[in-house]
N, C-alpha and C positions, 0 to 999 in steps of 0.2 A: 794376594795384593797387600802390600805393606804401606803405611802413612807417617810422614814425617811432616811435624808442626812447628815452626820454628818463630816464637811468639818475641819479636823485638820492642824496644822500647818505642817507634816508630811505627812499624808497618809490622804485618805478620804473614808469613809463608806457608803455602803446605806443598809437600811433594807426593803423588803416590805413583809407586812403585809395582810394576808387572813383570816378571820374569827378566830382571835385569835391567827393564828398561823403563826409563820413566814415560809415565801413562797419561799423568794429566797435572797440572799445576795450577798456583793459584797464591794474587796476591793481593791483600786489602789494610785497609787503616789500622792502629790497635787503636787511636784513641785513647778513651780512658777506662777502655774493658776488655782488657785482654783476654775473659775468658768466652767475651762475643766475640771477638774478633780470631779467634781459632776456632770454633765453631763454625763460623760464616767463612772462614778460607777453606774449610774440610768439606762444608757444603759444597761450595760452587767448585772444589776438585772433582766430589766426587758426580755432579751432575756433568762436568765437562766429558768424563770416562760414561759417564750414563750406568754406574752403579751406584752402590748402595754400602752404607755402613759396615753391614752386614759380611759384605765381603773383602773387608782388611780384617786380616789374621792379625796383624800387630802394629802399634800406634807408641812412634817413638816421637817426646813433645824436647824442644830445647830453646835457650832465649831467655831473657831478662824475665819472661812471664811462661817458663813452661810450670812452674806449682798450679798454675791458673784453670789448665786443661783437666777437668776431672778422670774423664774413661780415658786413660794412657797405660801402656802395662811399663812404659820407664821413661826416665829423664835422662839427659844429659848433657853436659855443656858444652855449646856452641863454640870451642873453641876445638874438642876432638869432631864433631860435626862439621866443620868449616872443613879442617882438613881431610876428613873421609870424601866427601862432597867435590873437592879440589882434587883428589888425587881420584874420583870416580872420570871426572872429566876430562883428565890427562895425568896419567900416569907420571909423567916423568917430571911432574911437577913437585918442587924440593924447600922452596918460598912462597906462603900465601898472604898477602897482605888484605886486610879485612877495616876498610874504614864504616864502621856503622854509625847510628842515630847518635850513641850515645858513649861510645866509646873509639879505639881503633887499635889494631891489633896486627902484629905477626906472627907467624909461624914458622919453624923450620921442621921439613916433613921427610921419616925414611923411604927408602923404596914402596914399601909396606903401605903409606899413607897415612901414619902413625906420629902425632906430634913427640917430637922428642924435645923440643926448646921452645918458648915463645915469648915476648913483650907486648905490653899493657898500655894505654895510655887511658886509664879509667877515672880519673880524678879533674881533669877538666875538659870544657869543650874542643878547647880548640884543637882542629885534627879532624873532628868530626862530622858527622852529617848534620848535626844541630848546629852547627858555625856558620857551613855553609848556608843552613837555614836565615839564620840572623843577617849575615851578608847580605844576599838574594833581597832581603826585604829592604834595608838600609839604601842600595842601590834600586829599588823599584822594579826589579828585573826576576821573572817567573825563575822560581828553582830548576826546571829539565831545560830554561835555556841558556843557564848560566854559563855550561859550559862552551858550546860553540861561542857564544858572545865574546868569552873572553879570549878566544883563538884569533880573533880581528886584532887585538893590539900590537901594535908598533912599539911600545917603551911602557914594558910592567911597572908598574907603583912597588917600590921597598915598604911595604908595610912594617911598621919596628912594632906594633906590639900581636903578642901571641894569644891573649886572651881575649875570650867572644867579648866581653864587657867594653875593654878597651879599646878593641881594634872597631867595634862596632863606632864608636867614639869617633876615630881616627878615619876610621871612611866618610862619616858625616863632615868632616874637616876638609879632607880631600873634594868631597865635592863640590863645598864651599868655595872650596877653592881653583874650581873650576877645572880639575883632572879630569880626562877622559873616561867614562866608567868603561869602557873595555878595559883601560890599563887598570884600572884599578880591579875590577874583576882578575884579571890574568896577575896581578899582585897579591891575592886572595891563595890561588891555586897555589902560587909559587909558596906561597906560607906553609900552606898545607903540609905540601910535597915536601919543604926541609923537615918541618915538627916530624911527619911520619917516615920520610926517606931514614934521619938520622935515627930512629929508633931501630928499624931494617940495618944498617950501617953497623950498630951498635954489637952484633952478633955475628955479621956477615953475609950480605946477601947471597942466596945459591941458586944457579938456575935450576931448568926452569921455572918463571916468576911469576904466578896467578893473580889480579887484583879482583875479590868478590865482594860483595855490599851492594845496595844501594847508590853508594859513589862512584864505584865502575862504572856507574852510564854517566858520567861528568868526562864525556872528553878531555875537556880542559886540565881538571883534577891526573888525567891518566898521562897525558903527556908531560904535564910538567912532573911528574914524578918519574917519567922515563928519563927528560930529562937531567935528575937530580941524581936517579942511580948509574944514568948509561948504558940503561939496560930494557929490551923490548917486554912488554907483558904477553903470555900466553896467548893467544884469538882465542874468543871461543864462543860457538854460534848460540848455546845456553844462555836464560838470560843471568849476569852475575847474581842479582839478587836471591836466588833460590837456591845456594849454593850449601846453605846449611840445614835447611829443610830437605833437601837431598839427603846429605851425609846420614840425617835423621832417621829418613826410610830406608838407607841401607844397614843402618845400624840397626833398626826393624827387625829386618829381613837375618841378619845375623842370630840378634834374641830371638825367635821364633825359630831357629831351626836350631839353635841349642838347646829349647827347651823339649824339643820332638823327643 
């Protein structure tokens, strides 16, 4: 059995891994202790499988806080784990766009599942799951229901500024000013969706198109960015968030039989 921990600035992920297939998962807060909060996702994997530490052969940690995890026999960054993880869940997957807590990210992937290219957006929020966070709260509206909420609009809000600061700003204005908060929600997404579609744009989108993170469960988030590239995402019955904590434990699963 192999274990993948994928310690984000947000939430933290574990996957374990059983003869190809994954076994049990698992996903909890980091908070401000990353190295509880990978602990406490490997626990409650491993009590969901109804084993024991003892029986993962190898423990690959990746994420903003994988130094955090002590007993790991390696690290690796979440951005070759995203794509191992994306192309475990379909193959023929060639673009995976990855909007997390704290950053947002593309990749383009070989046949192989092997990033060969990628774009960053690591220097501000906006793009991100912390944006949508600040949003969410500005409009008084729960984060997992932002998205359907904003699928109700008739006439999106042009949001003009791109930064959580400002735009946070600019939606207190808007409602002042009496706009609907669906449209304005759905002008949120549509933000989103150009900041990270034109980074995608920027290199060339290739089917097939994966969206994994956290933000993949934002409906909202998912179609206006179909919209923006014209292009359908991947289905996939996994939940997106564990996409890299996957990748983790197959990259596990790999170290450990190279090392036999």
């Amino acid at each position: 059995m192999y274990a993948g921990v994928d310690i984000g600035s947000l939430v933290t992920k574990c996957v374990l891994l059983e003869n190809g297939n994954i076994l049990s998962w698992s996903i909890v807060d980091s908070r401000s202790d990353p190295e509880r909060a990978a602990e406490e996702a490997l626990g409650i994997a491993l009590s969901k499988a109804h084993t024991t530490r003892e029986d993962v052969a190898c423990t690959v940690a990746t994420g903003y806080g994988r130094i955090a995890l002590p007993a790991v026999d390696k690290t690796v960054t979440e951005l070759t784990c995203h794509g191992r993880g994306a192309h475990y869940l379909c193959p023929e997957t060639r673009t995976v766009i990855d909007i997390g807590g704290q950053d947002s990210k593309v990749l383009r992937l070989d046949e192989q599942g092997n990033m060969i290219e990628f774009a960053m957006n690591d220097k501000c929020a906006a793009g991100t799951g912390r944006f949508l966070e600040v949003m969410a709260h500005a409009l008084e509206i729960e984060l997992d229901q932002l998205g359907a909420f904003s699928l109700q609009s008739n006439s999106p809000v042009s949001l003009s500024n791109t930064c959580a600061v400002f735009a946070e700003t600019e939606v207190i204005s808007l409602l002042a000013s009496k706009r609907r908060k669906e449209d304005i929600a759905a002008g949120i997404h549509m933000s989103i969706a150009g900041r990270v579609g034109n980074m995608a744009k920027s290199f060339g989108v290739k089917r097939d198109l994966m969206m994994v993170g956290g933000v993949a469960k934002n409906i909202g988030v998912r179609k206006a960015l179909e919209n923006f590239l014209q292009i359908e995402f991947v289905h996939m019955d996994t939940d997106p968030q564990i996409t890299g904590a996957l990748g983790a434990a197959l990259l596990a699963k790999d170290f450990f039989e190279r090392r036999r």
